[in-house]
C-alpha positions as CSV (number, residue, x, y, z in Angstrom):
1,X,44.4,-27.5,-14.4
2,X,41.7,-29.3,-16.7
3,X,40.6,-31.1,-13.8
4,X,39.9,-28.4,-11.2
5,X,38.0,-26.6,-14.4
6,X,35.6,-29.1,-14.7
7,X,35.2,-29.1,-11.0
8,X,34.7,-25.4,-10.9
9,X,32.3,-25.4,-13.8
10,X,30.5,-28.4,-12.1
11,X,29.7,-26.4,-9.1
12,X,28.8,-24.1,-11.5
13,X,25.8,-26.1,-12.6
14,X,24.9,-27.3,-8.8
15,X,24.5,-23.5,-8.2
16,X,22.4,-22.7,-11.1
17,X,20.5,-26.2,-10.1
18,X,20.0,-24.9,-6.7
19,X,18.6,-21.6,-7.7
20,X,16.3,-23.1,-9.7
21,X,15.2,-25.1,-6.4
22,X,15.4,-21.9,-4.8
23,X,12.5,-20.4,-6.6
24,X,10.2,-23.3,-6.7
25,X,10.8,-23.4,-3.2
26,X,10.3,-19.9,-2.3
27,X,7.4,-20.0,-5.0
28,X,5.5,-22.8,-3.5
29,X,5.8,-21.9,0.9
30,X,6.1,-18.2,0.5
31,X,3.8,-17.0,-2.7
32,X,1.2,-19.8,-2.9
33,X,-1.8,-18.4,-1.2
34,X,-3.9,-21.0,0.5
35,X,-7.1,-22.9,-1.0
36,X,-9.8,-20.2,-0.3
37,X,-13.4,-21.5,1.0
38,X,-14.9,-18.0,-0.3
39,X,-15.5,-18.3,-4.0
40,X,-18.4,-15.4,-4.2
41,X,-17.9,-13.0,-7.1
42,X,-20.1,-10.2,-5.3
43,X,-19.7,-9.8,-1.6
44,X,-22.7,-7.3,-0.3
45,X,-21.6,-6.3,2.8
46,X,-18.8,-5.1,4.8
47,X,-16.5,-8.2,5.2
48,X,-14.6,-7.5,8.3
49,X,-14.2,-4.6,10.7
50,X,-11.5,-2.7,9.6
51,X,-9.5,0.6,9.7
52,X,-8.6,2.2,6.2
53,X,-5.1,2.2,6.8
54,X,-5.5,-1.6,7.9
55,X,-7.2,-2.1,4.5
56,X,-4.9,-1.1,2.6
57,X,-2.1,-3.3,3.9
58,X,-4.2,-5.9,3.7
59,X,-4.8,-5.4,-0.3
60,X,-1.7,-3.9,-1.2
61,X,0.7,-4.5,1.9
62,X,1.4,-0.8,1.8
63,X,-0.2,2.3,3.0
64,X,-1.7,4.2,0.0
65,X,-2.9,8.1,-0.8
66,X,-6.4,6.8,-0.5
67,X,-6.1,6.2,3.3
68,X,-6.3,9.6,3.7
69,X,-9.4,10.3,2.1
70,X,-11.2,7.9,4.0
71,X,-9.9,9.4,7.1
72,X,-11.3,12.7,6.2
73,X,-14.6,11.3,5.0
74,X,-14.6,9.1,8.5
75,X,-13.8,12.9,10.4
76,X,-16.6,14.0,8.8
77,X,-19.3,11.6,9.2
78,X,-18.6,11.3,13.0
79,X,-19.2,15.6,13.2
80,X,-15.4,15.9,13.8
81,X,-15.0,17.9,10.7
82,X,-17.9,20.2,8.8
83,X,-18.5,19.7,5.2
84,X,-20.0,22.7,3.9
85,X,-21.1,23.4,-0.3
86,X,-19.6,26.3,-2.0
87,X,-20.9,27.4,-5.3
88,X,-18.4,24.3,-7.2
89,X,-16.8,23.8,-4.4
90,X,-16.8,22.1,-1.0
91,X,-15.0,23.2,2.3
92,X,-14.0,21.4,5.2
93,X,-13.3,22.8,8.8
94,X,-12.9,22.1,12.1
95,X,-15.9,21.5,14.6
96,X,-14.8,23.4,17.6
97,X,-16.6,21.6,20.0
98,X,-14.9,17.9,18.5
99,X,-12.8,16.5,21.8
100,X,-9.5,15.7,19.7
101,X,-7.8,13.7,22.4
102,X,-9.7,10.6,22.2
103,X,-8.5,10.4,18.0
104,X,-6.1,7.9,17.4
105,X,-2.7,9.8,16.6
106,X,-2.9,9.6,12.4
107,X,-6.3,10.9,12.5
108,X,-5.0,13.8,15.1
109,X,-2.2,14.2,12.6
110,X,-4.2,14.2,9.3
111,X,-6.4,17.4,11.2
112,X,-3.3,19.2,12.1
113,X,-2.0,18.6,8.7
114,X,-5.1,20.0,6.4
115,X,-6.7,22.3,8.6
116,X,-4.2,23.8,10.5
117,X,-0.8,23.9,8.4
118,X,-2.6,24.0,4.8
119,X,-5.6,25.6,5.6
120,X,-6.6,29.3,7.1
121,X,-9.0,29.6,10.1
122,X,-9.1,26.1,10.5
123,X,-10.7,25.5,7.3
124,X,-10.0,24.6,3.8
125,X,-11.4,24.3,0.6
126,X,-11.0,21.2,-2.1
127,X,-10.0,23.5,-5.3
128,X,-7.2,25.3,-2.7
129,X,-5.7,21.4,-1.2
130,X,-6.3,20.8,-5.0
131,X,-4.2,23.9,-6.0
132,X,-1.1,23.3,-2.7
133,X,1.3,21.8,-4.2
134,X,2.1,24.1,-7.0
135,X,5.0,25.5,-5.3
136,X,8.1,24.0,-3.9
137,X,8.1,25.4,-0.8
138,X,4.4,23.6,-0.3
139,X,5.5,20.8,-1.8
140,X,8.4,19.9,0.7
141,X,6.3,21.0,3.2
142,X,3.6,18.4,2.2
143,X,6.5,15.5,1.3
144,X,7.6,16.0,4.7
145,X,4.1,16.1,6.5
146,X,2.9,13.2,4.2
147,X,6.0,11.1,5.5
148,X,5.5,12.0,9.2
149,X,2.1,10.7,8.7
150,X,3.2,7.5,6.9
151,X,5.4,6.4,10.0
152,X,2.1,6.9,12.2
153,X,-0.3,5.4,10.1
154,X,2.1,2.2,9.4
155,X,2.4,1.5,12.7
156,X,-1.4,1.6,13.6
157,X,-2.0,-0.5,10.6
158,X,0.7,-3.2,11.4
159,X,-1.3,-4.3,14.2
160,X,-3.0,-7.3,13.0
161,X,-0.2,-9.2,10.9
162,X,-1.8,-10.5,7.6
163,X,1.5,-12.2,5.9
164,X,3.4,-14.6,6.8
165,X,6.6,-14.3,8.3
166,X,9.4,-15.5,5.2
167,X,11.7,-17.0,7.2
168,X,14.8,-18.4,4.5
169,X,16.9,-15.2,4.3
170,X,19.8,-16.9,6.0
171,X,19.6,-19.6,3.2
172,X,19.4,-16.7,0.4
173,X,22.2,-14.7,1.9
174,X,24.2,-17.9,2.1
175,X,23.5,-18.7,-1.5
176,X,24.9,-15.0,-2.6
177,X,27.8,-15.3,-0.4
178,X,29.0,-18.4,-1.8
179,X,28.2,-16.7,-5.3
180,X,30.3,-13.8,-5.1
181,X,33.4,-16.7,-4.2
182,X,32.3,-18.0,-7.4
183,X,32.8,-15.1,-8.9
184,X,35.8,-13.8,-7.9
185,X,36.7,-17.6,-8.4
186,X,36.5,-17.5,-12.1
187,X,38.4,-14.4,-12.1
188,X,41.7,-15.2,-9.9
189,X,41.7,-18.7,-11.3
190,X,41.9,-17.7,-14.8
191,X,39.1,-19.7,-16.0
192,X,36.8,-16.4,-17.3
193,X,34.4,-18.7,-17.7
194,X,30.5,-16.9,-18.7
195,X,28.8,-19.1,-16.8
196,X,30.8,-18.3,-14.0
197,X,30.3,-14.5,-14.8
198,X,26.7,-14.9,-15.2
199,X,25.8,-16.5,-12.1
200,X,26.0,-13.0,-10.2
201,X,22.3,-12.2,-12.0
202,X,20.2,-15.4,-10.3
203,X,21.5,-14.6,-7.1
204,X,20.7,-11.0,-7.8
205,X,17.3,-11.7,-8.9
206,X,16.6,-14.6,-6.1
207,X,17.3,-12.0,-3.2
208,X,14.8,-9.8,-5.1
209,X,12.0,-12.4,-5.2
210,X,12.5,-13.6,-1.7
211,X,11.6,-9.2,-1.1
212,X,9.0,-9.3,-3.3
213,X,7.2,-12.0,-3.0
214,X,4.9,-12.2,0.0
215,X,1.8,-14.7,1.1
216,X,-1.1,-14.0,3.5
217,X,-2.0,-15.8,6.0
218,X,-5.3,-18.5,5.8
219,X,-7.9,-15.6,7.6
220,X,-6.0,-13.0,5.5
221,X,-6.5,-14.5,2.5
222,X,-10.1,-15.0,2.8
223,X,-10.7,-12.2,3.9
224,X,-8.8,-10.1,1.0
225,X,-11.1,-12.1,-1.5
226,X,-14.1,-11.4,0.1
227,X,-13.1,-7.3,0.4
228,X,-12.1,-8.0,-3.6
229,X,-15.8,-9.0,-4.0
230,X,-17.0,-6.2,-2.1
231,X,-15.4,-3.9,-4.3
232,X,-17.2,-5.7,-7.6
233,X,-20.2,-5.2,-6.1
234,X,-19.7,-1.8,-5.0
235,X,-18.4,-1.1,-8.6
236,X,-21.3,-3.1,-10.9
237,X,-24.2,-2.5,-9.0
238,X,-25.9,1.6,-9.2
239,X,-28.4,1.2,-6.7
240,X,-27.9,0.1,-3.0
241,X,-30.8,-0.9,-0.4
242,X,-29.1,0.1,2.5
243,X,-29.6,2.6,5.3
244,X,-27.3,5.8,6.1
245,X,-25.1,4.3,8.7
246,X,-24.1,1.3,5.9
247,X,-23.7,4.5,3.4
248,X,-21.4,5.9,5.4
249,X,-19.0,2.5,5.4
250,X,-19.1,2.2,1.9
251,X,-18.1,5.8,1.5
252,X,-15.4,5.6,4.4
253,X,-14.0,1.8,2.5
254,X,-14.6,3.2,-1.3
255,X,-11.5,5.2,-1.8
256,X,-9.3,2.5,-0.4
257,X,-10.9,-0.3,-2.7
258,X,-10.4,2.1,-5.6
259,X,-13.8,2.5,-6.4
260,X,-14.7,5.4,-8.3
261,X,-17.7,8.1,-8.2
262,X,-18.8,6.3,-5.0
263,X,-20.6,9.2,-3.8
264,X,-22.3,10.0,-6.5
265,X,-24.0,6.8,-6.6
266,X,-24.8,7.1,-2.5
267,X,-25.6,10.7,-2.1
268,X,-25.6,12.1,-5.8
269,X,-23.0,14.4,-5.2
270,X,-19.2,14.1,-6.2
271,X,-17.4,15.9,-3.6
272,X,-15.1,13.3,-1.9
273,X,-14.1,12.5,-5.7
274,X,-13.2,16.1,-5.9
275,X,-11.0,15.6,-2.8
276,X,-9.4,11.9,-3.9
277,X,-7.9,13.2,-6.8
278,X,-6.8,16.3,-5.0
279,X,-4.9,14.5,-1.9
280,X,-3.0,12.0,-4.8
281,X,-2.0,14.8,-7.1
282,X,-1.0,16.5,-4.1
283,X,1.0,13.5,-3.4
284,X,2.2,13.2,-6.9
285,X,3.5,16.7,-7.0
286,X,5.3,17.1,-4.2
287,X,7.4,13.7,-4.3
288,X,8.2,14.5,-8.4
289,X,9.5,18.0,-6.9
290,X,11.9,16.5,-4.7
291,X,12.5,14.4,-7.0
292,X,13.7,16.8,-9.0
């Protein structure tokens, strides 16, 4: 009985051994980005041609809040939407003669979505998208909306693919399987060893860092430092020589880069601020009511 013990607790070790491996492994081919040839710490112009929604998988590898505000500010600039001043507060609305069928769908959606379900007479003010969710039948009305426009705008922004494809799941799942024997080993055996109780949490813990960890690929990854530079020069510098049409991108790729009071250093107004922090607490709101 000794003798298959030591056995048992000698695969024990092999299987803590092998996690070990396991992360160094996943660590070094899945979450080691690539030697960069970009080593700028200010970037002063737009690095790459992209959508906001693609932008933001590229930075975070989600779809953020922010996406949305550059999709309204985009609307705008291009005439789609008006953008009118009132007293402390600004108002956007439709331009009826704007040919909606050429928009791509999440821009269609993000239209139908603010001026036509939250606003009235195809308009809406910033204080009133600021003031929506305050109730929970706009709140699940917004969630569900939001979510609707989620699934559109993922699946225009997974068109270029900017990670890697991680391709060891069938090794990870492997290594859990053969863990749960271990575990149910130690317990039908009789040997209640701790190691052997233990070894459920690396093989818990490696099938979350295979999830989590991610790596871009070599264009990617130049290209995410060279928007991360961007953004420090958009944030350090006050003044920009640029012309309107280069205004307009900084404005559109601000909100996604999290850079703040952009607009009052381009036009010397803060109205798409206004609107940023209305669209997240909007967001906010409504997913802590269903939440709830």
């Amino acid at each position: 009985m000794q003798h298959y013990e030591a056995i048992y607790y000698g695969i024990l070790v092999f299987w803590y051994i092998l996690f070990i491996f396991f992360i160094i492994y996943l660590s070094l081919f899945h979450g080691l980005e690539y030697r960069r040839d970009f080593k700028g710490y200010y970037y002063e112009q737009i690095p790459s041609k992209k959508t906001a929604g693609q932008l933001s998988v590229l930075l975070y590898r989600k779809v953020i809040p922010e996406v949305i505000t550059s999709i309204i500010i985009s609307l705008t600039n291009r005439g789609i939407l008006k953008l009118e001043a009132i007293d402390d507060d600004y108002m956007i609305s439709l331009n009826n003669s704007s040919n909606l069928d050429k928009l791509p769908p999440s821009e269609r959606f993000i239209i139908t979505m603010f001026i036509e379900t939250m606003g009235d007479n195809n308009q809406i003010s910033f204080s009133n998208i600021h003031k929506y969710c305050e109730s929970q039948q706009n709140c699940s009305e917004f969630l569900l909306n939001y979510q609707i426009w989620m699934k559109i705008i993922r699946k225009e922004s997974n068109i270029n693919n900017f990670y890697e494809s991680k391709s060891s799941y069938s090794k990870i799942k492997f290594y859990k399987i053969i863990t749960i024997i271990l575990f149910i080993l130690n317990i039908i055996s009789g040997y209640y060893l701790i190691a052997g109780f233990l070894l459920i949490i690396p093989a818990y813990f490696l099938q979350l860092y295979f999830f989590k960890i991610y790596k871009r690929t070599r264009d990617a990854n130049e290209d995410y430092h060279k928007w991360m530079a961007f953004k420090n020069y958009l944030t350090k510098f006050s003044e920009f020589n640029i012309n309107d049409h280069q205004k307009n991108e900084y404005l559109y790729y601000a909100p996604v880069l999290k850079v703040k009071k952009i607009d009052e250093k381009l036009y010397g107004k803060k109205c798409y601020s206004l609107l940023d922090k209305a669209i997240q607490r909007c967001v906010r709101r409504s997913s802590t009511f269903n939440l709830g």
